[in-house]
Every structure is written in C-alpha cells, then in structure tokens.
C-alpha positions in Angstrom: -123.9 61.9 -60.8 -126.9 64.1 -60.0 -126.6 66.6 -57.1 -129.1 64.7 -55.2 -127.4 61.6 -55.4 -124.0 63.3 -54.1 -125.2 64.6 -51.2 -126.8 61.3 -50.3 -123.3 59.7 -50.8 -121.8 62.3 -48.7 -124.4 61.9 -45.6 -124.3 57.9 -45.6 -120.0 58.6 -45.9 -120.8 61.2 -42.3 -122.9 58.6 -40.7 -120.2 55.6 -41.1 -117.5 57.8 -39.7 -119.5 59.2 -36.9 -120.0 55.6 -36.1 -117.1 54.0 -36.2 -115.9 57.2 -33.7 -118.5 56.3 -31.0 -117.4 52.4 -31.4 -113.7 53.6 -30.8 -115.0 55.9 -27.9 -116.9 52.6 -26.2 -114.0 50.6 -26.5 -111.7 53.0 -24.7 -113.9 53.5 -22.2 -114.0 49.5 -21.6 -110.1 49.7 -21.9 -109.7 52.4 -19.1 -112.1 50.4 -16.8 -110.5 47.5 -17.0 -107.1 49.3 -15.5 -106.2 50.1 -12.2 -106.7 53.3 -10.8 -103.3 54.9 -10.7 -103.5 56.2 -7.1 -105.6 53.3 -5.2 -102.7 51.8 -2.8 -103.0 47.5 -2.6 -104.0 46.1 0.3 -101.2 44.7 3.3 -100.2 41.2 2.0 -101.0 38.4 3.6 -98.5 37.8 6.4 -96.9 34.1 5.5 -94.4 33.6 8.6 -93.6 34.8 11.9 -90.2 34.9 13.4 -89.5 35.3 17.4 -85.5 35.8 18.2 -83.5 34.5 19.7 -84.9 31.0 19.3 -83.1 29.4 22.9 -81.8 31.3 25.4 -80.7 30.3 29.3 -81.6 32.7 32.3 -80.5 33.2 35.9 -83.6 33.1 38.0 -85.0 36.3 37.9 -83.2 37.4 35.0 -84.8 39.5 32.7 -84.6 38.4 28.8 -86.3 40.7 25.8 -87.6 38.4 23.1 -88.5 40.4 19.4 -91.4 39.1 16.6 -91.5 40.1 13.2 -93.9 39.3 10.1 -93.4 38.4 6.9 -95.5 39.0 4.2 -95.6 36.2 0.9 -93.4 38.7 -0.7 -90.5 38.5 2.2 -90.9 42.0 3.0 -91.7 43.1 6.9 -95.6 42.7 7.3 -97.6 45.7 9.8 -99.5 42.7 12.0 -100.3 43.0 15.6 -98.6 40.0 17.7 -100.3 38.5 21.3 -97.2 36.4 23.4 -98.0 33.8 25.7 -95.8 32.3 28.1 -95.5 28.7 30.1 -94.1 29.9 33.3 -92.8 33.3 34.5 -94.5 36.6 32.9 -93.6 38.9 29.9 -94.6 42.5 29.2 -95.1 43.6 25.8 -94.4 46.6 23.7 -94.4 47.7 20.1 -92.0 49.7 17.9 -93.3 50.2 14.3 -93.3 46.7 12.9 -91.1 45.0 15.6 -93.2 43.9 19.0 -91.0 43.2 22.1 -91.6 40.8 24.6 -89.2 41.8 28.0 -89.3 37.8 29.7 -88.4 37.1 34.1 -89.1 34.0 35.3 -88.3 33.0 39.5 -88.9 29.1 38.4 -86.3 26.9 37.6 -86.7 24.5 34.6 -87.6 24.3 31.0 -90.3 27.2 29.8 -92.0 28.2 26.4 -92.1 32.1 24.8 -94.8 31.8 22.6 -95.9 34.4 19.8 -99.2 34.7 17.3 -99.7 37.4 14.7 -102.9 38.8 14.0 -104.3 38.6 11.4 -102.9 35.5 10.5 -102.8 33.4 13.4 -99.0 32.6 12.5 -96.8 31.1 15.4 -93.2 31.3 16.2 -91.6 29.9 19.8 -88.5 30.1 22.0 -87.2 27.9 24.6 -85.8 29.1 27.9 -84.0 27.4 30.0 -83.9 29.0 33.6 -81.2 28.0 35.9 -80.9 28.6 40.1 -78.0 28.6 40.7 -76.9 29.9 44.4 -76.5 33.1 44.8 -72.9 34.2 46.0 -72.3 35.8 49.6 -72.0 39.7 48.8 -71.3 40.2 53.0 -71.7 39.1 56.2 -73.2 40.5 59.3 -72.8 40.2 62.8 -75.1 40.6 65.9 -74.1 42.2 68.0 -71.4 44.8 66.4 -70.2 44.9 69.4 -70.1 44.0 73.1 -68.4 44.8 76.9 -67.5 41.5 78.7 -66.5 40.5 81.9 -63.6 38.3 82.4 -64.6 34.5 82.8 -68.0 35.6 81.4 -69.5 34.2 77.7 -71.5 36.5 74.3 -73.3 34.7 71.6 -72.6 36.3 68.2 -74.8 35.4 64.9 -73.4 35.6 61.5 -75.5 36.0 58.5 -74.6 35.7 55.1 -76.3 37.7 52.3 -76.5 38.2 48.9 -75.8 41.4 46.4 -79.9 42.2 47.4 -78.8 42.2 51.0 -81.1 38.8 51.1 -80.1 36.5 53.9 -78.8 33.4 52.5 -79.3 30.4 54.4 -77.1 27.0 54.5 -73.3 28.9 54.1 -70.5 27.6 56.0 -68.8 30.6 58.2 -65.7 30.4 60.4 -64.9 32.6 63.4 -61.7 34.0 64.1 -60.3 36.4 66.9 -57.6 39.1 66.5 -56.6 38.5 70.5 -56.8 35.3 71.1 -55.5 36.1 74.4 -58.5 38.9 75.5 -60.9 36.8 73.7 -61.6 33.5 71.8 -64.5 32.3 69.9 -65.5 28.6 69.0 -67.4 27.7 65.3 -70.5 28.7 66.4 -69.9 32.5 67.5 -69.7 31.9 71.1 -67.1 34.1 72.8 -65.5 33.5 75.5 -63.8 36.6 77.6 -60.1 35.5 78.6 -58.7 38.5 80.0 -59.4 42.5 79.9 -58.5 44.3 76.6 -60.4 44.3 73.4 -60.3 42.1 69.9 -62.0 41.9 67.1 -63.9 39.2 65.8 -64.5 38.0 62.7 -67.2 36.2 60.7 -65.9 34.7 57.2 -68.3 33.2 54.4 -67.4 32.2 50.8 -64.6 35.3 51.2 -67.2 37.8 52.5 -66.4 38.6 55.9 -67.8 40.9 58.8 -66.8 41.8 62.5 -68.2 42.5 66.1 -65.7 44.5 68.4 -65.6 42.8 71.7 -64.1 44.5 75.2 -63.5 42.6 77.7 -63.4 44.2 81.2 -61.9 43.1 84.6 -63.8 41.5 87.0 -65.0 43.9 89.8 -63.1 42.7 93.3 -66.0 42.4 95.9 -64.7 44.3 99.4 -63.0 41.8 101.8 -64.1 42.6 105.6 -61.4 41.6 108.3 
C-alpha cells in the first residue's frame, strides 16, 4: 500500500470516529433533557378530601365548641390548603396552625345547626352537626329587697326575692318559699309579705331550688301616744 493511500485510510478511519463521538455526545444531551432536574421541588398535590372533627357534637346554649379541618392530598399525606367555614346559626371565629385551621363555634339558639368547611384550592367540603340544647339554667343565689328593715308592731314590709344564675342573671319563673327564724317577732306568708308580731328581730329567708338569701327584719314597739286626764 502506497504512502498516499495510508494516510487516506487513516483520515477516513479519524472522520468515522470523530462522528460517531458527536452522535454519542447528541444522544446524551437528549438523555439528560429528558430527566428531571435534581433540585426542582414538585408542586402541592392535589388535595382529594377534607376532614372537619368531631363530626356531631351537643352544646349548652352559649357554649363554646372548637371544630378542626384538615386536607388530604391523593397521596393521604396532610395537604398546605386554606379552609373558609360557614355556619347555619350561631357564629365561629377562625384561626390557623400550620396545616390544621380551627373553627372556635357559640351558638344562643336552641335546635339543630350546621359547621360547614371548604378548602381552597379544591373546593372540598366536610360538615358537622350540632345539636344545641337550653336547658334552664340552675339558681346560683337569691336576693332579697330589702336586706333589711325596722317595723312597728301591728305594721306590714313587702320583701322581693330574686333568683339568679352563676352570671348573676335574674332568672324568672322559680318557685321560692319564705321562712322566719321568730315566728313570734315576725311572720311572713308565700309572697314575702311580713307581718310585725311583736318587738325583737328575726331573720327571714328566701329559698329557691336550694339557693337561699335573707333580709334581717326588727320589729319595734309601738310608740304609746300621752293620755291627758
């Protein structure tokens, strides 16, 4: 083989490798595009459920109640959503704590209500049922007008009783009995009307559902008018 036809065989063998390099060099390049970048994060899944707790609950009136909502995204881990609540009677303030949002529920109403919560994005849904009772309130104490009170023999005091609650709201419709300590200085019927018997002092009492209060009554002697001969 001449010189000349060596070195032409040794140029065509450069050109095929140099070729079949820059082929290899394309098709990584198309491999390394096709990957994911190794620091690009995924974006929030979809949130596929909302979940309020607890699902029924029953209230005093006026009774405060915190309801929670949590999403779930499609692969059942805790989902970063924002959450609106909605109620059918009463009112709720809201507040958030990373992925949990809080809804604190009081309602004055008696009857059946509905604690309603939507995620966003998503527009899921999840609801609780109250039941909100009114019950009566119990009598905390009793009062009575006046505390206390100076009467003559033979002579008559009105005293009022009034019931109220742990608020120190009056409560109306109770039953309350009256009772003296000296039935013989003083007596009093079922309606708080004392009647002065003789002079001394006793205590009465108003009683309701255990609760009880007093009014400290004196009775004084009749003053003797001056007899002229």
């Amino acid at each position: 083989m001449t010189f000349r036809h060596k070195l032409s065989h040794r140029l065509a063998l450069l050109r095929g490798s140099s070729a079949a390099a820059a082929v290899a060099g394309l098709a990584l390049l198309w491999v390394a595009s096709c990957e994911k970048p190794l620091n690009v994060s995924e974006p929030n899944p979809s949130v596929a459920q909302l979940v309020v707790s607890p699902k029924v609950v029953t209230l005093q009136e006026n009774q405060v109640q915190d309801f929670m909502a949590v999403g779930f995204s499609t692969t059942g881990d805790t989902a970063q959503i924002g959450v609106t609540w909605s109620v059918t009677g009463g009112t709720i303030d809201t507040s958030s704590s990373g992925k949990r949002h809080y809804g604190h529920y009081k309602n004055a109403n008696c009857g059946g209500f509905k604690v309603v919560a939507t995620s966003h994005p998503g527009a899921k849904t999840d609801t609780a049922n109250v039941t909100v009772t009114c019950g009566a309130s119990p009598v905390a104490s009793v009062s009575v007008a006046p505390p206390s009170a100076t009467v003559p023999v033979g002579q008559t005091v009105q005293l009022t009783a009034t019931p109220k609650d742990a608020n120190g709201t009056p409560l109306a419709g109770r039953t309350v009995t009256w009772s003296s300590s000296n039935t013989s200085v003083a007596n009093v019927d079922g309606s708080g009307l004392v009647s002065a018997a003789a002079a001394g002092s006793a205590t009465i009492t108003a009683t309701s559902e255990g609760q009880s209060g007093t009014s400290a009554i004196t009775v004084s002697s009749v003053a003797v008018a001056s007899v002229g001969v």
